[in-house]
Each structure stands twice: as C-alpha cells, then as structure tokens.
RODO-2510 file (C-alpha; in nm, 4 decimals, decimal comma):
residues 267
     n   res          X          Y          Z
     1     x     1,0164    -0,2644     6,2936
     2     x     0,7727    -0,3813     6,0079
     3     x     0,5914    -0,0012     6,0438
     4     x     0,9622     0,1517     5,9640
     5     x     1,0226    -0,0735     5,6540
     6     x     0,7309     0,0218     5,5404
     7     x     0,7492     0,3605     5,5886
     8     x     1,1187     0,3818     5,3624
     9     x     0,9087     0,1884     5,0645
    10     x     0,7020     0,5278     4,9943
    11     x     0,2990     0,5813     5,0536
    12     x     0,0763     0,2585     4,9330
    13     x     0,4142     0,0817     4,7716
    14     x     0,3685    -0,3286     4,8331
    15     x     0,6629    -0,5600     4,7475
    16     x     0,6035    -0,7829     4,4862
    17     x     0,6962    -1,1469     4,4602
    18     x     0,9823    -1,2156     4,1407
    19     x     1,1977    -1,5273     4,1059
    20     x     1,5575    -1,5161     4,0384
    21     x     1,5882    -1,8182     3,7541
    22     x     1,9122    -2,0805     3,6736
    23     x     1,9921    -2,1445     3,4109
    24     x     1,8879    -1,7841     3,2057
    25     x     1,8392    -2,0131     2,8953
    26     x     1,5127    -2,1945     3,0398
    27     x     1,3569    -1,8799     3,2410
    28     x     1,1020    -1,8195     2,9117
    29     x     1,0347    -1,5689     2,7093
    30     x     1,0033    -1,2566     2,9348
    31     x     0,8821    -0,8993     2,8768
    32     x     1,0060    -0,7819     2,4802
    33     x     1,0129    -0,4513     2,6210
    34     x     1,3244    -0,5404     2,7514
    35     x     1,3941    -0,5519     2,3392
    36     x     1,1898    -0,3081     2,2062
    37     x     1,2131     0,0051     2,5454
    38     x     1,6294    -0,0240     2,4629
    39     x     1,6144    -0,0120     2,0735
    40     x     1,3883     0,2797     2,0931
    41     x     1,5856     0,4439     2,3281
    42     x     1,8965     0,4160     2,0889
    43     x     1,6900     0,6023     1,7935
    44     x     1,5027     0,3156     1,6562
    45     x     1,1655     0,3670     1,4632
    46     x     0,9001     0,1857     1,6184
    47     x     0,6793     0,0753     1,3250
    48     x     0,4415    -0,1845     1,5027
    49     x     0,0617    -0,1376     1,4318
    50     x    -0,1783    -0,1279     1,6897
    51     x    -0,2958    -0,5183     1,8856
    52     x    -0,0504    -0,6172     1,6145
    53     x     0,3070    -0,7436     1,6888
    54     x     0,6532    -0,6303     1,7126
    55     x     0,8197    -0,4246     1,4334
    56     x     1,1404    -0,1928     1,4794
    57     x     1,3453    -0,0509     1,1972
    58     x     1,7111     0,0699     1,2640
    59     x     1,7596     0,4252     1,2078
    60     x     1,9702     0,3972     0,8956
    61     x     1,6765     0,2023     0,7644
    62     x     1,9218    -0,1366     0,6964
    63     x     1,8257    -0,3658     0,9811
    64     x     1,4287    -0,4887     1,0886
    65     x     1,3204    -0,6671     1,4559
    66     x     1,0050    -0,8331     1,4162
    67     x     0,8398    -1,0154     1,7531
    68     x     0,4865    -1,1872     1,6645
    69     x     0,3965    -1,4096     1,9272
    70     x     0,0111    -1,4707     1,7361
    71     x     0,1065    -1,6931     1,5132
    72     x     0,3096    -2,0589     1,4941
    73     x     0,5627    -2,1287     1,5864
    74     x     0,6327    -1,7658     1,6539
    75     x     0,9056    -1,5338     1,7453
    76     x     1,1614    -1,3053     1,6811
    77     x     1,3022    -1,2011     1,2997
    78     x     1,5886    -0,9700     1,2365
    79     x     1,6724    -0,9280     0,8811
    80     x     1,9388    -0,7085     0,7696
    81     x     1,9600    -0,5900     0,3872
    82     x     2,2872    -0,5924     0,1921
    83     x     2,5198    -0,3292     0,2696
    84     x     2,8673    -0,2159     0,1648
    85     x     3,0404    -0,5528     0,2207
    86     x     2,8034    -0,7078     0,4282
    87     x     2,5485    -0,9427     0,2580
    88     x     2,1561    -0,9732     0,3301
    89     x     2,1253    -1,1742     0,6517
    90     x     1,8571    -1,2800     0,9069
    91     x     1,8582    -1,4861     1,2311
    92     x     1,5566    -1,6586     1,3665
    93     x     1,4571    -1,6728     1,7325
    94     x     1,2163    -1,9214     1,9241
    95     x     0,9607    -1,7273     2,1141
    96     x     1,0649    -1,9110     2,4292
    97     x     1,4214    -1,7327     2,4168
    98     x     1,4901    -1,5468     2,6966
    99     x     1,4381    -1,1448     2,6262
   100     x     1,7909    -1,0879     2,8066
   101     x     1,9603    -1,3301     2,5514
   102     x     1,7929    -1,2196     2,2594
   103     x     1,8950    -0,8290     2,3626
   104     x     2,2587    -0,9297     2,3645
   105     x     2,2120    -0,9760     1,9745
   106     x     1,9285    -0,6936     1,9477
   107     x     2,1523    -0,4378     2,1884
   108     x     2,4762    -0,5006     1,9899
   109     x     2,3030    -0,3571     1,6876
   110     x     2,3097    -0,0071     1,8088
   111     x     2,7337    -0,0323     1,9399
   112     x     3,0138     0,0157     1,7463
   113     x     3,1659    -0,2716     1,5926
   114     x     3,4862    -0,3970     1,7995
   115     x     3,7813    -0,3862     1,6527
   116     x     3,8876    -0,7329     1,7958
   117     x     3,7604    -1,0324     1,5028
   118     x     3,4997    -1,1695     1,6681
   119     x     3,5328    -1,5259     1,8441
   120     x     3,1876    -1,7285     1,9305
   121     x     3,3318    -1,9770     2,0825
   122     x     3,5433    -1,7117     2,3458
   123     x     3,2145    -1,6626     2,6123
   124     x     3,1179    -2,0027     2,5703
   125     x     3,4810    -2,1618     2,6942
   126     x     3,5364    -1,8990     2,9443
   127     x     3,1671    -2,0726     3,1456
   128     x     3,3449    -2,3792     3,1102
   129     x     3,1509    -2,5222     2,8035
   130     x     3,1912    -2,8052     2,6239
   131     x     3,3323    -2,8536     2,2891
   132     x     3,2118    -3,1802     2,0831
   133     x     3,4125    -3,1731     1,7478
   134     x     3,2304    -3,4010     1,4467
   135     x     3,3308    -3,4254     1,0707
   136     x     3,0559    -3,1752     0,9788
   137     x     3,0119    -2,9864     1,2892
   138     x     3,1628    -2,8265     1,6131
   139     x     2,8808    -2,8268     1,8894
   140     x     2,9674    -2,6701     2,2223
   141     x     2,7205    -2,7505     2,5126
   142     x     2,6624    -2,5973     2,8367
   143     x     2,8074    -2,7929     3,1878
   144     x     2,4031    -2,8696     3,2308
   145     x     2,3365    -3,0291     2,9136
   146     x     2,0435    -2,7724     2,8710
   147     x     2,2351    -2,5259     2,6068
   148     x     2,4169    -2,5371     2,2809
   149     x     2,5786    -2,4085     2,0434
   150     x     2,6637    -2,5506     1,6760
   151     x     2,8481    -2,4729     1,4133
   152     x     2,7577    -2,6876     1,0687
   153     x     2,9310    -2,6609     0,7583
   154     x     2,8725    -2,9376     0,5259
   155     x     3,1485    -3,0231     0,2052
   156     x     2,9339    -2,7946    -0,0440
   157     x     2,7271    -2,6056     0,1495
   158     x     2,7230    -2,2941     0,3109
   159     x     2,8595    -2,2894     0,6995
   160     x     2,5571    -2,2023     0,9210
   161     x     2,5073    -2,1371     1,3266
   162     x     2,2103    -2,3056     1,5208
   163     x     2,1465    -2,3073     1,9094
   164     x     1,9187    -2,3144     2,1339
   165     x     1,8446    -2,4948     2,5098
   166     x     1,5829    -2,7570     2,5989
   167     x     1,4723    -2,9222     2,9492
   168     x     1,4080    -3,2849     3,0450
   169     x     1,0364    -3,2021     2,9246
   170     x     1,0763    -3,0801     2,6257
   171     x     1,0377    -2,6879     2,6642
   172     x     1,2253    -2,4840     2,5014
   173     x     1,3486    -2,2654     2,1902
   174     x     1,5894    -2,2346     1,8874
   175     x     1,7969    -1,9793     1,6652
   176     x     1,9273    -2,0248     1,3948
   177     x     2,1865    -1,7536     1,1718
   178     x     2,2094    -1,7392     0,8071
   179     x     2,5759    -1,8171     0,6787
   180     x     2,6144    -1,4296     0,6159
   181     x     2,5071    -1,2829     0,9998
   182     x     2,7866    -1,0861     1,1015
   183     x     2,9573    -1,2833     1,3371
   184     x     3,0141    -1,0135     1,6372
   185     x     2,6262    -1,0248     1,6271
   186     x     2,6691    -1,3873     1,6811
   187     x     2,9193    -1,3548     1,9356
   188     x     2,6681    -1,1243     2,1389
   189     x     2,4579    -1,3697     2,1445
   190     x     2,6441    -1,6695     2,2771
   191     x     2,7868    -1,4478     2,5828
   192     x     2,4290    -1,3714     2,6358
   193     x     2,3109    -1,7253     2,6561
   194     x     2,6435    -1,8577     2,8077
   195     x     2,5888    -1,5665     3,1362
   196     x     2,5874    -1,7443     3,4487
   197     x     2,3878    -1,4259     3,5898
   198     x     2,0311    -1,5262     3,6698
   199     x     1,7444    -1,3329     3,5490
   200     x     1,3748    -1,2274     3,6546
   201     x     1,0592    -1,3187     3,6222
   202     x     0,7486    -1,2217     3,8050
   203     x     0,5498    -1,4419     4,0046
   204     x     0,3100    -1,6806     3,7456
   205     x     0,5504    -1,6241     3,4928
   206     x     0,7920    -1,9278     3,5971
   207     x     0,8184    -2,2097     3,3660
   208     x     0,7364    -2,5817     3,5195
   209     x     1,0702    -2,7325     3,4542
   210     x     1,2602    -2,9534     3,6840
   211     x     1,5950    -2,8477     3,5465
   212     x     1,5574    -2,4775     3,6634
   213     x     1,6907    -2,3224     3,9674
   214     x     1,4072    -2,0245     4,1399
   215     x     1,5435    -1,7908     4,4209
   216     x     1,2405    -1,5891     4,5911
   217     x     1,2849    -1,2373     4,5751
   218     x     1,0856    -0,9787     4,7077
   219     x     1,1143    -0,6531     4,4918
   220     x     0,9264    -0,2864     4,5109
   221     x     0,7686    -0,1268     4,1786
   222     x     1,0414     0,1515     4,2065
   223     x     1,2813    -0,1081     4,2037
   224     x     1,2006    -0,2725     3,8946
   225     x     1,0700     0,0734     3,7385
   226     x     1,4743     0,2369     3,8369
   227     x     1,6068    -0,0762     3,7185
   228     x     1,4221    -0,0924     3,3752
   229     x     1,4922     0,3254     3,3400
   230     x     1,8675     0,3003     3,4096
   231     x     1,9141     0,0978     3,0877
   232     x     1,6784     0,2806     2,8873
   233     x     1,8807     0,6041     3,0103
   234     x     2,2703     0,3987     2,9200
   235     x     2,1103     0,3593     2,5661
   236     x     2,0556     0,6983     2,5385
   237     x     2,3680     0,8127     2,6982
   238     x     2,5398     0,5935     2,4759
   239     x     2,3134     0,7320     2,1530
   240     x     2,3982     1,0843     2,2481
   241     x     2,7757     1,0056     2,2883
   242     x     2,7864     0,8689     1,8992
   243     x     2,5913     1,0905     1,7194
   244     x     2,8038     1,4650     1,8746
   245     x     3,0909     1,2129     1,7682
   246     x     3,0202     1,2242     1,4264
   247     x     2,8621     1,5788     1,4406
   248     x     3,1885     1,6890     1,5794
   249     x     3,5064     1,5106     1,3529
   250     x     3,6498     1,7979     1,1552
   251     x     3,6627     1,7725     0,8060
   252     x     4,0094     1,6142     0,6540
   253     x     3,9575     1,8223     0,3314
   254     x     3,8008     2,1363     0,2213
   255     x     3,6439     2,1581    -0,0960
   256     x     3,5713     2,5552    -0,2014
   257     x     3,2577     2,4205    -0,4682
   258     x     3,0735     2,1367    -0,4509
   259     x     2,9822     1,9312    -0,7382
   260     x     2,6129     1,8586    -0,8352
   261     x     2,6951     1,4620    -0,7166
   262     x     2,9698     1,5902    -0,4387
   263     x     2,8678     1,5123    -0,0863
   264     x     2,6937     1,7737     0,1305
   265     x     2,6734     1,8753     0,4580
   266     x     2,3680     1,6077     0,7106
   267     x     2,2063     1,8562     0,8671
***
C-alpha cells in the first residue's frame, strides 16, 4: 500500500513535514516571497540589489515596498507619494508579521479600489472581536487576547492606526499607519490579521510560543510549488484582465487635432 502512495507522488518526490499554525498573527515572519513573487507578478519593478534587501516599486512609480531584515528593528516600509487627492503616506511593519497578513495590505495595492467606503472595524467584528472604547482611543482585540487593533486620535492631533499581536513571552510585532494611509489599505489589513484560516510554516520555522496552536501536515514539493504558482498565475490573470480594460474603453470624444499640451494616445 505504502509502494502505491509512493508511486502517485512522482519519481524521487519525499513529503515534507509543515505545520498548520493558530492563531496566523503569532506563526512569524514567513517566506516574503509570498510578498514580493505576487507584486511582481501584477507588473511590479523589482528594484532590490543583490545580498541586499527588499525593494519593489509600483508600476505607476507612486507606491515603494521595502523588506530589510539586516538591520534593527527591521521590517517592512511602504511609502506612497502624494497623488491627486491622496496625501504622502507610509505604514510600518514588524519583521515578525506574518507574510500572509502583510500581503493583504501589499496585494490590495494592485486591485481596484471598492466602491463600498471602507470599514476597519467590519472583519474584525465579524471574528467576534472585541471593542474597548476610551476617551482617546477605540482598541478592538482578538477573542485570544494575542491581537489588536487601535485607533488613537488625540484633541489636536492627527488620528493614527497601530496594531499588532504579542504572546505570553513577549514575541511578537507591530504596524503602525500614518493618519493619511488610505483606509481600504487599512481595511485589507485587519481582515488579514483577523482570518481565522491557519497558515504554514515549514518544519524549524515554528515559533516557541505557548499560545500557538501547530497541526502536523505532511505536504509534497509539487504541492507547495502548485500552491505558490496558482497565486502567482490569479495575479497575473487579474493584471491581464485590467490593463485590455483600459486598452479597450472607447474614447467618449474625438478630437480631429491635438494640441501641443492635449493628451495622446499610451502606446
């Protein structure tokens, strides 16, 4: 019987041991190429230099991804430059924050903006959060006490977003938004951390906490090499989709000369 399952998992393939990990907001930092394989797959410039550490550039040139992981504390930047309506922003990232939470933000900067307003309290309430009103701040927390979310806005200051998760010893990470981050991006974020779907890690990559949960899993290099492919290929689908969108809208007006300033054709 052994000989036959063997013989399915293709010539010299060996199962490797992965945990499944509860809560997703204490299962460490994971691989950023869960970041970095998606972005580039959705037309993003990779600009890192060689041994050096994470830099992507959106393709309209407006938003940067930096991970550096060499120096202290370390982590993951994304700055944004003023555009149209929207102000300069940033948002900081511990290096401990789970790749799959900081690719909600990261993946929701290649989508279309929802035409819903944006609610960052929504994901949080609907996994039975909860909320913790105070003069200067709202804080929700997660039903483990290992998660939260906080929203401070002093009399005079500017209103700013902070979260971040933390076991009984003391690992874990931050983020913090500036007052101006668009708040869908925030919103990404808190259903990513507030997902009650577990997430992987391979075996010796497991953080020594008492307040996660570990499921043994046994899983093939196709597996996890299908798995990682199939969202590098959505991003693309997805890339693909948008850009014969806008190649495609017919023009509203037609305008027999152009002016010198007038707008011209992207080829």
């Amino acid at each position: 019987m052994k000989n036959k399952q063997w013989q399915g998992w293709g010539a010299g393939e060996q199962a490797q041991q992965h945990y499944l990990i509860e809560p997703r907001s204490l299962a460490g930092g994971g691989d950023v190429r869960h970041v970095s394989e998606f972005l580039r797959a959705s037309g993003w410039r990779d600009k890192s230099k060689t041994g050096g550490p994470l830099a992507m550039e959106s393709p309209d040139r407006t938003v940067r991804i930096a991970y550096d992981p060499y120096v202290l504390p370390g982590g993951w930047t994304i700055h944004g430059a003023a555009s149209g309506h929207q102000d300069e922003w940033w948002a900081v990232l511990g290096r401990q924050t789970p790749v799959e939470i900081v690719a909600g933000l990261t993946d929701a900067l290649t989508q279309p903006r929802s035409a819903h307003a944006p609610n960052v309290w929504a994901p949080l309430q609907d996994q039975n959060w909860s909320d913790h009103p105070h003069p200067d701040h709202v804080t929700a927390t997660s039903p483990d006490g290992n998660a939260w979310v906080q929203y401070h806005q002093s009399p005079g200051s500017e209103s700013s977003w902070w979260a971040g998760a933390k076991d009984g010893q003391g690992n874990g990470w931050t983020a913090q938004f500036a007052p101006s981050t668009p708040m869908h991006l925030v919103q990404a974020f808190s259903t990513a951390l507030a997902s009650p779907e577990p997430v992987m890690r391979p075996l010796g990559r497991v953080p020594q906490s008492t307040q996660i949960r570990t499921t043994s899993v046994s899983v093939l290099p196709s597996q996890l090499s299908a798995w990682q492919q199939a969202r590098i290929t959505a991003a693309r689908a997805a890339t693909w989709a948008r850009n014969t969108t806008r190649g495609s809208r017919p023009r509203t007006t037609a305008r027999p000369h152009a002016t010198a300033d007038g707008a011209r054709t992207r080829r």
